[in-house]
TORKOL-4160 file (C-alpha; in steps of 0.2 Angstrom, whole numbers, padded with zeros to 4 digits, m for minus):
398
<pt num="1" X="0374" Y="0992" Z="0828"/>
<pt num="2" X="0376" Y="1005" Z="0839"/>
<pt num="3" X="0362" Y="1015" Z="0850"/>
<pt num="4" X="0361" Y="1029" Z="0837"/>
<pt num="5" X="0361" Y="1019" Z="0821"/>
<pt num="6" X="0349" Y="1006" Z="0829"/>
<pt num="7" X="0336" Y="1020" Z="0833"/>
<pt num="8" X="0341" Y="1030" Z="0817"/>
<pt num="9" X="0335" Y="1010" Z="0809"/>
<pt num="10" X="0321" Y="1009" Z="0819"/>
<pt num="11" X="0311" Y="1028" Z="0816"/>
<pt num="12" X="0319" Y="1025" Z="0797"/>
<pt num="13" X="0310" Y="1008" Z="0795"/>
<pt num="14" X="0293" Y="1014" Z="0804"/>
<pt num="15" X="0293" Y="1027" Z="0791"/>
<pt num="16" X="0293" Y="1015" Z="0776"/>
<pt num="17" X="0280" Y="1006" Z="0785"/>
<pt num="18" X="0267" Y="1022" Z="0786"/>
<pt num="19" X="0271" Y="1026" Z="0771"/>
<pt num="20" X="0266" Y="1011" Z="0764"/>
<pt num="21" X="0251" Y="1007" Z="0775"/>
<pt num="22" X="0234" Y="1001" Z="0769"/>
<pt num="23" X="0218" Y="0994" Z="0771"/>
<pt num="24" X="0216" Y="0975" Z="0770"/>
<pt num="25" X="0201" Y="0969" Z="0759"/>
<pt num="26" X="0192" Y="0958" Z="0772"/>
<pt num="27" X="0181" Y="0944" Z="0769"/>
<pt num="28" X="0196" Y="0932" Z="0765"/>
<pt num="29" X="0199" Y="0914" Z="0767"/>
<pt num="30" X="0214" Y="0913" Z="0782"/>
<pt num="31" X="0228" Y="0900" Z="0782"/>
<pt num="32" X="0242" Y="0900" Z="0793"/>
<pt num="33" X="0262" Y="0895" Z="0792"/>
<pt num="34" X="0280" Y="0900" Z="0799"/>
<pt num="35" X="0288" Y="0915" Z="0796"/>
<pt num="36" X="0296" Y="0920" Z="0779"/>
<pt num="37" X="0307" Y="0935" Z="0776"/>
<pt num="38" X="0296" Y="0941" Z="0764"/>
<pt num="39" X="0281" Y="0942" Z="0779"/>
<pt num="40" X="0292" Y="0957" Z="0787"/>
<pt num="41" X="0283" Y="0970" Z="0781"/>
<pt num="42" X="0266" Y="0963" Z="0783"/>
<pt num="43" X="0271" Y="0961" Z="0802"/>
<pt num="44" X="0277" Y="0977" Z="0806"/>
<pt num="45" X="0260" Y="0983" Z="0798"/>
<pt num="46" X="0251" Y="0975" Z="0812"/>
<pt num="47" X="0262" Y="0981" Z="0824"/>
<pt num="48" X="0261" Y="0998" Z="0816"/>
<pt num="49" X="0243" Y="0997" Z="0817"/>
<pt num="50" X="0241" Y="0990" Z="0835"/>
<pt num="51" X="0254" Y="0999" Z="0843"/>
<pt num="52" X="0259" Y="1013" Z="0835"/>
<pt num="53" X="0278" Y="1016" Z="0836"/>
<pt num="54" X="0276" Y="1012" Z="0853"/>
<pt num="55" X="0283" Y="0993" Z="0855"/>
<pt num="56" X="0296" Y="0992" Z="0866"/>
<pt num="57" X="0308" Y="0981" Z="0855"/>
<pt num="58" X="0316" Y="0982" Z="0838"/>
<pt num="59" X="0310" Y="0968" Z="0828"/>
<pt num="60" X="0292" Y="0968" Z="0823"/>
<pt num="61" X="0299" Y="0986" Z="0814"/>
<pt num="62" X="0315" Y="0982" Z="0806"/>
<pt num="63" X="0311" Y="0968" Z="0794"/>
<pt num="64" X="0331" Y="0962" Z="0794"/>
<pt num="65" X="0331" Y="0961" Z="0813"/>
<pt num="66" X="0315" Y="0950" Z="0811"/>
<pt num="67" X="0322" Y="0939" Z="0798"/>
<pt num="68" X="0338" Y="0936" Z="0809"/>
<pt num="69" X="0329" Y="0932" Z="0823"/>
<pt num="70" X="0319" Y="0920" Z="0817"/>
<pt num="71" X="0334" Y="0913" Z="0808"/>
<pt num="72" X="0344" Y="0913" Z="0827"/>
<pt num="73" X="0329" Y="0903" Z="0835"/>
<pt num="74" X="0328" Y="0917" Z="0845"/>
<pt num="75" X="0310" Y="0920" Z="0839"/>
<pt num="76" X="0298" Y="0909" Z="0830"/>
<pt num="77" X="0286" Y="0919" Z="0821"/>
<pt num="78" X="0267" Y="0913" Z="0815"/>
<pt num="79" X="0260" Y="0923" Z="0801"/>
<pt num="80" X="0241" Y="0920" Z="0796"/>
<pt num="81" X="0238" Y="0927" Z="0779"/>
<pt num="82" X="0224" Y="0927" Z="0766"/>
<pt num="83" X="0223" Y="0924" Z="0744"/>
<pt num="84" X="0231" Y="0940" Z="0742"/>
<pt num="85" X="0247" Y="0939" Z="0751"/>
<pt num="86" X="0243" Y="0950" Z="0766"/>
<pt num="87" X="0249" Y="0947" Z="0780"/>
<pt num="88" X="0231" Y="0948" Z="0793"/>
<pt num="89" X="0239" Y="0943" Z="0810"/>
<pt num="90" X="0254" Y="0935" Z="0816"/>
<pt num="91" X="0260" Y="0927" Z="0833"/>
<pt num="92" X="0276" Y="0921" Z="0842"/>
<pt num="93" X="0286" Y="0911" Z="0854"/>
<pt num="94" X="0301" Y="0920" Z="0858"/>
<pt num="95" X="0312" Y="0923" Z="0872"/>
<pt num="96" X="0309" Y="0938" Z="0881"/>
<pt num="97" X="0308" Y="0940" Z="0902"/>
<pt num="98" X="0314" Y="0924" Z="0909"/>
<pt num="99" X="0332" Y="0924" Z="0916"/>
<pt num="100" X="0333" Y="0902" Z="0911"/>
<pt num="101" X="0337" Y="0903" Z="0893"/>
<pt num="102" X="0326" Y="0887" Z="0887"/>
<pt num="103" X="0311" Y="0895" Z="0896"/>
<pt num="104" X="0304" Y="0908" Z="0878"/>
<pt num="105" X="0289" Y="0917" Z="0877"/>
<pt num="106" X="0272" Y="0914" Z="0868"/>
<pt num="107" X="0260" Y="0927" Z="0863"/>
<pt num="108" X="0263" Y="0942" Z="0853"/>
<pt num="109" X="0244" Y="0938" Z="0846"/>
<pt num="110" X="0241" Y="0954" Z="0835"/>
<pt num="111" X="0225" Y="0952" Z="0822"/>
<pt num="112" X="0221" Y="0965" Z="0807"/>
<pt num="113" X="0207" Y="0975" Z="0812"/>
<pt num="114" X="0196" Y="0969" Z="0797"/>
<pt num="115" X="0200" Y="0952" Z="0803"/>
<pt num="116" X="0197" Y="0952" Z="0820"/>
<pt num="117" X="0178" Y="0942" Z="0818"/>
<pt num="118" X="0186" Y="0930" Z="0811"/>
<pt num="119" X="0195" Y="0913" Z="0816"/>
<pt num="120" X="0212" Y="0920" Z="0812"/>
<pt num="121" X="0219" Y="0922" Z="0831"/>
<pt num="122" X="0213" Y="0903" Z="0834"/>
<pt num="123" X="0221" Y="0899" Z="0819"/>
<pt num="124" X="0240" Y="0904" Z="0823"/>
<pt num="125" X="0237" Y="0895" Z="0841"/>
<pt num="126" X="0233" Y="0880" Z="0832"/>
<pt num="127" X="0248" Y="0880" Z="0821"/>
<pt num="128" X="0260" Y="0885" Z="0836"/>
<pt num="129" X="0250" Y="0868" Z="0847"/>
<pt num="130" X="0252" Y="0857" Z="0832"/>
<pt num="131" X="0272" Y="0863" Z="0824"/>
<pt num="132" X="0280" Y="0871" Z="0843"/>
<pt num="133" X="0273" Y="0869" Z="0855"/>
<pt num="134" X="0285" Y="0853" Z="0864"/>
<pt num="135" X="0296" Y="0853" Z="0847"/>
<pt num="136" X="0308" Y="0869" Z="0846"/>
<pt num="137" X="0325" Y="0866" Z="0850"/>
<pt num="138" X="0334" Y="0875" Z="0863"/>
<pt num="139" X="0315" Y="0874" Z="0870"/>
<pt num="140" X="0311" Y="0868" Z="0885"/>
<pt num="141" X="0295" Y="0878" Z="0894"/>
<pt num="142" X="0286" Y="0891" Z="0888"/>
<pt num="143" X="0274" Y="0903" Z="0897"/>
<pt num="144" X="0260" Y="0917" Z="0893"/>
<pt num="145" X="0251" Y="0929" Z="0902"/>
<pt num="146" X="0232" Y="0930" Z="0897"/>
<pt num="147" X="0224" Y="0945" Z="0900"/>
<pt num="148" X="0207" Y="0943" Z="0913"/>
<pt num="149" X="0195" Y="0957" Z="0907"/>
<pt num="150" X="0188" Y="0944" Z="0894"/>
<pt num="151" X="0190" Y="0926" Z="0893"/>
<pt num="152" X="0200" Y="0921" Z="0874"/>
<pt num="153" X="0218" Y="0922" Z="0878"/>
<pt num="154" X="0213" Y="0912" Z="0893"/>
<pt num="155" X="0205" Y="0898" Z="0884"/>
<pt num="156" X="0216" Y="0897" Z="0873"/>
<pt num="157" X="0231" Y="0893" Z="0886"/>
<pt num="158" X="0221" Y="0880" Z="0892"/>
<pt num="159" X="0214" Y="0871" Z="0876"/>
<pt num="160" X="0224" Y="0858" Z="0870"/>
<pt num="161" X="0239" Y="0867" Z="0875"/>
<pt num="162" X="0245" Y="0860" Z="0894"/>
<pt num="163" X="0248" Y="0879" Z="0898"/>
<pt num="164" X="0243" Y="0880" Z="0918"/>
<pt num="165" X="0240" Y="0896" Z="0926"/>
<pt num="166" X="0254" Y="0898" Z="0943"/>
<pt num="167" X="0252" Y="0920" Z="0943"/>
<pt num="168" X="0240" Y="0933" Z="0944"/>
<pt num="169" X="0249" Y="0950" Z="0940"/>
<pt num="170" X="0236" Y="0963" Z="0948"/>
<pt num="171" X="0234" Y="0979" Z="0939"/>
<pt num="172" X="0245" Y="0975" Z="0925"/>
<pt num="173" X="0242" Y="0984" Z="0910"/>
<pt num="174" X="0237" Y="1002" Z="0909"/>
<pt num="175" X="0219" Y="1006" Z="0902"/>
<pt num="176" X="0228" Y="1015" Z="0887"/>
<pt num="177" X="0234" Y="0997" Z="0882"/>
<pt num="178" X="0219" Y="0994" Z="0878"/>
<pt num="179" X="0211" Y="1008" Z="0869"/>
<pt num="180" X="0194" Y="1007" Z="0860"/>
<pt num="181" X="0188" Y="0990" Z="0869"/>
<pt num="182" X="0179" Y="1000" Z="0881"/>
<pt num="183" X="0189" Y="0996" Z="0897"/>
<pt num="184" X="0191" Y="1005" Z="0914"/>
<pt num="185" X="0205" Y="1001" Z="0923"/>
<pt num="186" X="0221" Y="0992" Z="0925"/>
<pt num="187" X="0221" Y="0976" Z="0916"/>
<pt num="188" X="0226" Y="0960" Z="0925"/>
<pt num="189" X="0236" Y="0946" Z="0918"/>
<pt num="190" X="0237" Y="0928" Z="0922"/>
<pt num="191" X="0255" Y="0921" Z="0921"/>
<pt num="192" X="0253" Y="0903" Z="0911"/>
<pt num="193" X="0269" Y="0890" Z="0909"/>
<pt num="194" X="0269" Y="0874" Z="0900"/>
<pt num="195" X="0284" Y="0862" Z="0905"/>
<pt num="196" X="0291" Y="0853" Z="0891"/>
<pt num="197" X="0306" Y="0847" Z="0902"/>
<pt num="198" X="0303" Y="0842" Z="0920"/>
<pt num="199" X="0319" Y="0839" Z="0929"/>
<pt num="200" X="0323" Y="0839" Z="0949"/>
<pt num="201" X="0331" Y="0854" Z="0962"/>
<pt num="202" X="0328" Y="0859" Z="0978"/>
<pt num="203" X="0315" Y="0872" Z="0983"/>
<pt num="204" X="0318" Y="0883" Z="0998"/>
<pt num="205" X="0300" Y="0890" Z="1003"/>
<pt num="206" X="0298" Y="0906" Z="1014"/>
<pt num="207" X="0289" Y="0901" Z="1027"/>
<pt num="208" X="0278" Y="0916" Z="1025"/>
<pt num="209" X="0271" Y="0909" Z="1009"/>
<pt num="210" X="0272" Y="0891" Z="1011"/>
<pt num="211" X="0255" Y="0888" Z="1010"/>
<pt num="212" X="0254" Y="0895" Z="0993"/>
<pt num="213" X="0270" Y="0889" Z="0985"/>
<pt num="214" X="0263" Y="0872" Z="0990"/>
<pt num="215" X="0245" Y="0874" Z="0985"/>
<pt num="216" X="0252" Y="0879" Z="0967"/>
<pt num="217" X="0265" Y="0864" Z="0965"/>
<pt num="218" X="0252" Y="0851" Z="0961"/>
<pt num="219" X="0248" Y="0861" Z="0946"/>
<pt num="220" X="0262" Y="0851" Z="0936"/>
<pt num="221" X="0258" Y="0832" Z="0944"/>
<pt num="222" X="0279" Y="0827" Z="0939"/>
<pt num="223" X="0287" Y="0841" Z="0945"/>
<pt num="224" X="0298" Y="0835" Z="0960"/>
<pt num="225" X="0307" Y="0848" Z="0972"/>
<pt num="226" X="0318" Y="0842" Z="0987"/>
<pt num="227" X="0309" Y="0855" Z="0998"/>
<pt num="228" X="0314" Y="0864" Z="1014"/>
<pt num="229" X="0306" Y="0878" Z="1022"/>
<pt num="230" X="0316" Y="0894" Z="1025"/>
<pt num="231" X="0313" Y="0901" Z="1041"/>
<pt num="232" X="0317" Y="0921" Z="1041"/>
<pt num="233" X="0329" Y="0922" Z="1056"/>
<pt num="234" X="0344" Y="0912" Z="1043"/>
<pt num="235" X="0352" Y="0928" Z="1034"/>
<pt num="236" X="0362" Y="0928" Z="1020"/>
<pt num="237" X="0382" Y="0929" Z="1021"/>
<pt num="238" X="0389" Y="0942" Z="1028"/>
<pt num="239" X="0397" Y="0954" Z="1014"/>
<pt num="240" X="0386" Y="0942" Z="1000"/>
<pt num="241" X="0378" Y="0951" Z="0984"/>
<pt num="242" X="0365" Y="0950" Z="0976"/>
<pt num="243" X="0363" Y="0946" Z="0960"/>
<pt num="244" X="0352" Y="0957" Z="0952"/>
<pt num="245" X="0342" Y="0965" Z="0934"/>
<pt num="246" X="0331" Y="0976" Z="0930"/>
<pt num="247" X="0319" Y="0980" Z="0917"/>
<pt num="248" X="0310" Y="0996" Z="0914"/>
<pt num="249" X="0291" Y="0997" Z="0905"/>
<pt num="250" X="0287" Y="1015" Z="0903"/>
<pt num="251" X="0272" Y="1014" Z="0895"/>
<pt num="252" X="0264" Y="1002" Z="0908"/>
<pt num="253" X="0272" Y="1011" Z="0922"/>
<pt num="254" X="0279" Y="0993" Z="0927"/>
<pt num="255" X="0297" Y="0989" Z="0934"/>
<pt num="256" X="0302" Y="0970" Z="0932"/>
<pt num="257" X="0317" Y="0966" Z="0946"/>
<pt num="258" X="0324" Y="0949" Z="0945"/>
<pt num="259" X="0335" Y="0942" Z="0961"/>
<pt num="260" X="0344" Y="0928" Z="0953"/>
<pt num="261" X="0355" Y="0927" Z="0970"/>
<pt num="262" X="0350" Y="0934" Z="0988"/>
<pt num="263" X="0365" Y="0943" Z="0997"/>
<pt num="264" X="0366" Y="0952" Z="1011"/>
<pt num="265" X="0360" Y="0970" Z="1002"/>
<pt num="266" X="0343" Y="0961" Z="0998"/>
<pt num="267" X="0335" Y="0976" Z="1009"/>
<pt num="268" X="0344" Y="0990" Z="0999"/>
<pt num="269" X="0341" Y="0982" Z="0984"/>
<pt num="270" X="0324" Y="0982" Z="0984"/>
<pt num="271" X="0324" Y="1000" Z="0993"/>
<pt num="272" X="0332" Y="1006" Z="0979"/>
<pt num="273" X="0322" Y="0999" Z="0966"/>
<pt num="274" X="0307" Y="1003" Z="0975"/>
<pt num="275" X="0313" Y="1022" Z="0976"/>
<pt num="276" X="0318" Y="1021" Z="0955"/>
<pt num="277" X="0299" Y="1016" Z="0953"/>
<pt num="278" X="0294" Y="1030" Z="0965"/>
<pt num="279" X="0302" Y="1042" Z="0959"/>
<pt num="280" X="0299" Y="1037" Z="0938"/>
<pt num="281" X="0278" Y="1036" Z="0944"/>
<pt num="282" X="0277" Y="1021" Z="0941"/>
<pt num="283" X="0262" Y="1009" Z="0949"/>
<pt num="284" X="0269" Y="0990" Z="0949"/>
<pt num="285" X="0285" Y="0983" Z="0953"/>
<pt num="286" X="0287" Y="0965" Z="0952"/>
<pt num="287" X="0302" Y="0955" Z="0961"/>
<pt num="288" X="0305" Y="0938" Z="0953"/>
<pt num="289" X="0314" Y="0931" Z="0968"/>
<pt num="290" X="0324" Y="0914" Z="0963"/>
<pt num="291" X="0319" Y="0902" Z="0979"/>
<pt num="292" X="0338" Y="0890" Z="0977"/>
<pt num="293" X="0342" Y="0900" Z="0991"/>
<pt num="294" X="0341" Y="0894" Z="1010"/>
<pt num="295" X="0336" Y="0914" Z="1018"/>
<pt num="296" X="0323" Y="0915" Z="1006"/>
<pt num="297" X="0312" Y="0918" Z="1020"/>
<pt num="298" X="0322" Y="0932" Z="1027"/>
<pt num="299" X="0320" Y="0941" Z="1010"/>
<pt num="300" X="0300" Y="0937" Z="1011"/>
<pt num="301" X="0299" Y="0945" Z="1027"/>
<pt num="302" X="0310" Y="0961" Z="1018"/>
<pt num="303" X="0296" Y="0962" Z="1003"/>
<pt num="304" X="0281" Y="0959" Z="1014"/>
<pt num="305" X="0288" Y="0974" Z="1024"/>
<pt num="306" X="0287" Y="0985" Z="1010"/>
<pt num="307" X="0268" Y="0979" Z="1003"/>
<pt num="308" X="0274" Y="0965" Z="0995"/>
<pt num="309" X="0261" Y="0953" Z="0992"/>
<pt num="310" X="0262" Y="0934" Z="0984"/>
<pt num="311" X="0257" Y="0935" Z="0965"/>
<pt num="312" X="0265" Y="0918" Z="0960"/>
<pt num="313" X="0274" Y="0904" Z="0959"/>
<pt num="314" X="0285" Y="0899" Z="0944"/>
<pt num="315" X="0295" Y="0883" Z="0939"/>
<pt num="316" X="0309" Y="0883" Z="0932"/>
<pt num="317" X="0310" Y="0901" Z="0929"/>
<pt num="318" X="0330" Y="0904" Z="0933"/>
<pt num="319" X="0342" Y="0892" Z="0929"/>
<pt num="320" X="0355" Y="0892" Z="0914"/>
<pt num="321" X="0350" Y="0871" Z="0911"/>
<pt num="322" X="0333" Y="0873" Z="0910"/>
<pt num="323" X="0331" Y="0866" Z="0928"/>
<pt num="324" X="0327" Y="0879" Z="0939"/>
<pt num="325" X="0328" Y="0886" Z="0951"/>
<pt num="326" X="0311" Y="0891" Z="0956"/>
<pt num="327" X="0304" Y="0910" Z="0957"/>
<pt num="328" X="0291" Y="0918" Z="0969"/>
<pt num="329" X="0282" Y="0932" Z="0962"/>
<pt num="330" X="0280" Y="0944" Z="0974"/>
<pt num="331" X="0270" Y="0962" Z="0967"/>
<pt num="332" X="0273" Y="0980" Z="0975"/>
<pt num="333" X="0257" Y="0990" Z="0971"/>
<pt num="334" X="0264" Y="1009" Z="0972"/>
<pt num="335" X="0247" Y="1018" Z="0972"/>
<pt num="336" X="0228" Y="1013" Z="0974"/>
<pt num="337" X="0225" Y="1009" Z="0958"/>
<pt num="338" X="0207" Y="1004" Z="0950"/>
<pt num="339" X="0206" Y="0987" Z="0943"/>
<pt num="340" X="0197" Y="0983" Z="0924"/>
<pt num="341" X="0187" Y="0966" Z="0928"/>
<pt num="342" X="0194" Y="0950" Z="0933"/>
<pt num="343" X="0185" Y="0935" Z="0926"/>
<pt num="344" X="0193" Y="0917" Z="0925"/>
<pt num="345" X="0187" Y="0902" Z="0914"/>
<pt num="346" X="0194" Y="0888" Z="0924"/>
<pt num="347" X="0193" Y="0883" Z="0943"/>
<pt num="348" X="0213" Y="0882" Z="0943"/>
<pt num="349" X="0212" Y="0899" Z="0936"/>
<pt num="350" X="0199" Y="0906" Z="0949"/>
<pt num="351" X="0211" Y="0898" Z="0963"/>
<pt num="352" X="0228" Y="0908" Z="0958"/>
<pt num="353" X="0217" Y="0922" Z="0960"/>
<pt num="354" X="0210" Y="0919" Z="0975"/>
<pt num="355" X="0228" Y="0916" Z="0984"/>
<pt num="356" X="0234" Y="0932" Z="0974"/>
<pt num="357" X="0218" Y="0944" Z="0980"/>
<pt num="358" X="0216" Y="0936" Z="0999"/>
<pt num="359" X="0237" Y="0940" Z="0999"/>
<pt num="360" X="0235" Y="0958" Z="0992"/>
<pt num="361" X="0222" Y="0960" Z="1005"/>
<pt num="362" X="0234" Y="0954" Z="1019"/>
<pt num="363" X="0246" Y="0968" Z="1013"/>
<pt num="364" X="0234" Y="0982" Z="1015"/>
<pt num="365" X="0230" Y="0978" Z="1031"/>
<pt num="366" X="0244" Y="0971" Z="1040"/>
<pt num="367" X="0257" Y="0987" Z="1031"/>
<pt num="368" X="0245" Y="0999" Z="1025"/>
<pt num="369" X="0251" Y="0993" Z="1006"/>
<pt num="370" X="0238" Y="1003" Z="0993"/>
<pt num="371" X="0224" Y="0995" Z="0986"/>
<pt num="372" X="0219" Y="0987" Z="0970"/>
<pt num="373" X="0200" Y="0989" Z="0967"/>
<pt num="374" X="0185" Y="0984" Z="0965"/>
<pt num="375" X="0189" Y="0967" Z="0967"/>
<pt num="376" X="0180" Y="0951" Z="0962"/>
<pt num="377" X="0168" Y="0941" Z="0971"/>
<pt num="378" X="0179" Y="0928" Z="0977"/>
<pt num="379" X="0166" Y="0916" Z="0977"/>
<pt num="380" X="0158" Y="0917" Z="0960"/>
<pt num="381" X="0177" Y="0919" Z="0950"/>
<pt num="382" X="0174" Y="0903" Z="0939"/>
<pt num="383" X="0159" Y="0905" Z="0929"/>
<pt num="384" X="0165" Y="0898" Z="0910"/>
<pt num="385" X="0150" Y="0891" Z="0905"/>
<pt num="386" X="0142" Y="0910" Z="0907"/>
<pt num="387" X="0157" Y="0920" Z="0904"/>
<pt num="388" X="0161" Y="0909" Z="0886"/>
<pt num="389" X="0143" Y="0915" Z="0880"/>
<pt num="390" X="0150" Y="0933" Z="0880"/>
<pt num="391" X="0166" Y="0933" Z="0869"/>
<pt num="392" X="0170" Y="0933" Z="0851"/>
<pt num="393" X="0183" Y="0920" Z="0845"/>
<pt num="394" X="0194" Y="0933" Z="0841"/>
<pt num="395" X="0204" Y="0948" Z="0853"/>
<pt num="396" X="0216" Y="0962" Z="0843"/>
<pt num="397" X="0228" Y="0961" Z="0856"/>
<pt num="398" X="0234" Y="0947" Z="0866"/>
């Protein structure tokens, strides 16, 4: 379908969609099961209702791009619905950001508003731990990002669901995302991954950030890496390219810059991206940095140069087999921006953060990079027992 007829599609079916919108009667008993085509319209209805006509991607709209998606195994939808047939939230594990094809996406978490008190959202997780999670084919990690102004999506990576937390992404979301739950700020996310398939590669560190690519590799206790550290003299090829793509995120003011290959234009590259983002007022750009190259280290040194600070480290994120290479996060904050709170409900958790905020600091101070603010106390980040007493089983968006 072409550009015009795909958007002609899209604005077509989000008009049926109003048109038909209505209120759900609450108070139902919720059971949850995998997608059917006739679910379609229920699940644009929640995306309707969350989003507005705002969602960045086709699907959740047009119920014949849903259906043949789900068909494809290129998403695997969860629908939670009650006695009447509505459809009252839904979830997903889908492909989406990472370059290695067996490495999908789970979240997509949208609850009815009328529903959002109830177990509904704990309910589509349960059905994705006990029917996906480790048992999709073409599968072979997943990963989430948990947001970090309350606590839910966060405990529900962690329960029962071997999701480990290896990123903090700073300043994330814009405030506007999150409209109506009383927040100030940019929202920060954890990045989550779950490995389902563990196999061996070699892992070329910068020596900038080697203490906190190896502080995270313990997080998955069979993960094996023939390491080297790359020391940031050894420069790429001369006349080498890199290899890379770009996504843009309007809305969130967020460019997402993936260096599957360092060449030798890996300092015009990110100047240029970082001049795109400038100049499109953006706040966040995010280089996902495959580390199977030996001068890693020299492209460390380019990104800390331009503010670049360490956000993460995740497995397996490149790689066509499913068995790496490896990625270094690495967050560009464009402008001081002020941060929505930052809690954590696990000491794994609280200690991503801490690498990711002490890092952030480094940046400010060592090249003048903006600030994210105010920051957490670094000691007190892990407090679930206290925290968990404050949230409602249940978020509208995760």
């Amino acid at each position: 379908m072409s550009g015009d007829k795909a958007l002609a599609r899209r604005q077509e079916a989000i008009a049926e969609l109003r048109a038909n919108y209505a209120e759900l009667v609450p108070g139902q008993k919720v059971t949850t099961e995998a997608y059917r085509p006739e679910h379609a319209p229920g699940v644009g209805r929640l995306f309707l209702q969350v989003y507005a006509d705002d969602y960045p991607v086709d699907e959740p709209y047009v119920p014949e791009l849903l259906t043949e998606a789900n068909r494809s195994g290129r998403i695997h939808t969860i629908v939670a619905r009650v006695a009447d047939g509505s459809v009252v939230g839904q979830g997903a594990v889908f492909r989406s950001s990472p370059p290695n094809p067996r490495m999908y996406e789970y979240g997509q978490i949208l609850v009815d508003k009328a529903y959002r008190n109830s177990f509904a959202a704990y309910r589509i997780h349960l059905f994705a731990t006990k029917n996906m999670f480790g048992q999709l084919p073409g599968v072979g990690a997943l990963y989430g990002e948990a947001v970090c102004h309350h606590l839910v999506t966060q405990k529900m990576s962690v329960t029962a669901s071997d999701f480990l937390a290896c990123g903090l992404q700073l300043g994330l979301m814009p405030e506007a995302a999150y409209a109506g739950e009383g927040i100030e700020g940019r929202v920060t996310c954890f990045i989550h991954i779950r490995l389902d398939e563990i196999l061996q590669g070699p892992l070329c560190i910068p020596a900038c950030w080697r203490e906190q690519v190896e502080a995270t590799l313990p997080t998955w206790p069979h993960l094996t890496r023939t390491i080297s550290v790359s020391d940031p003299g050894l420069a790429a090829p001369e006349g080498s390219v890199s290899s890379v793509s770009v996504r843009h995120f309007d809305f969130a003011g967020v460019s997402r810059v993936h260096i599957a290959a360092i060449g030798a234009d890996f300092a015009d590259c990110v100047a240029r991206e970082l001049a795109q983002a400038r100049g499109q007022d953006f706040t966040v750009v995010q280089f996902f940095v495959s580390l199977g190259d030996a001068w890693t280290g020299q492209a460390a040194e380019v990104l800390r140069r331009e503010g670049g600070f360490f956000a993460g480290f995740l497995p397996q994120w490149f790689g066509p087999a499913g068995n790496g290479p490896d990625a270094l996060l690495v967050q560009v904050l464009l402008k001081p921006i002020p941060l929505a709170p930052i809690r954590t409900f696990t000491e794994r958790g609280a200690a991503v953060a801490r690498r990711v905020i002490l890092d952030q600091q480094r940046a400010c101070r060592e090249f003048g990079a903006p600030q994210a603010a105010p920051l957490p106390d670094l000691d007190a980040l892990c407090q679930p027992k206290e925290n968990a007493k404050q949230d409602t089983p249940e978020a509208g968006k995760e």
